[in-house]
N, C-alpha and C positions, 0 to 999 in steps of 0.2 A: 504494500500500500504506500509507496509510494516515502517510503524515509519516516513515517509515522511508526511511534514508538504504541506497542502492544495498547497501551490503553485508549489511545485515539483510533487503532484499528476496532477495535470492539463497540467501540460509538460510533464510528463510521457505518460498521456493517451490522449492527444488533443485536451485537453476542458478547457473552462475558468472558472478562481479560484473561481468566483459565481456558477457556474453548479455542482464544486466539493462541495462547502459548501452546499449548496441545496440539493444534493446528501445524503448529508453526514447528513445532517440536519433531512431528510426525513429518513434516517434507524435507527438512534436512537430514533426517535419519535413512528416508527411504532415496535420499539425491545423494548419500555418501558425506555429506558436506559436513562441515567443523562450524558453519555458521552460519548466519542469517544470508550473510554479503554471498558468501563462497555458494550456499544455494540459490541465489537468485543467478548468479553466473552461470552455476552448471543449470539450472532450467532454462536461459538463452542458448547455451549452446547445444542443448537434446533439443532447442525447439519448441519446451513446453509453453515459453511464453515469448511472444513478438519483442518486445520491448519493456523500456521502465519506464 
């Protein structure tokens, strides 16, 4: 979301700040990645997302 830290993602989208970390938890685990930054890198370059 855009450089937004977990609690402003959860008011953005609806959900509480545990569902976004859990969220967020589960796509670096399943990208391989060591972090937030290093998974949004690796889902540009698989393709999963167009841009940031």
């Amino acid at each position: 979301m855009r450089g937004n830290n977990y609690k402003q993602i959860a008011y953005l989208s609806g959900l509480s700040t545990r569902t976004v970390e859990g969220y967020v938890a589960t796509a670096v685990r399943k990208l391989k990645a060591h972090n937030r930054t290093e998974a949004i890198l690796r889902a540009l370059e698989l393709g999963y997302i167009n841009s940031i």
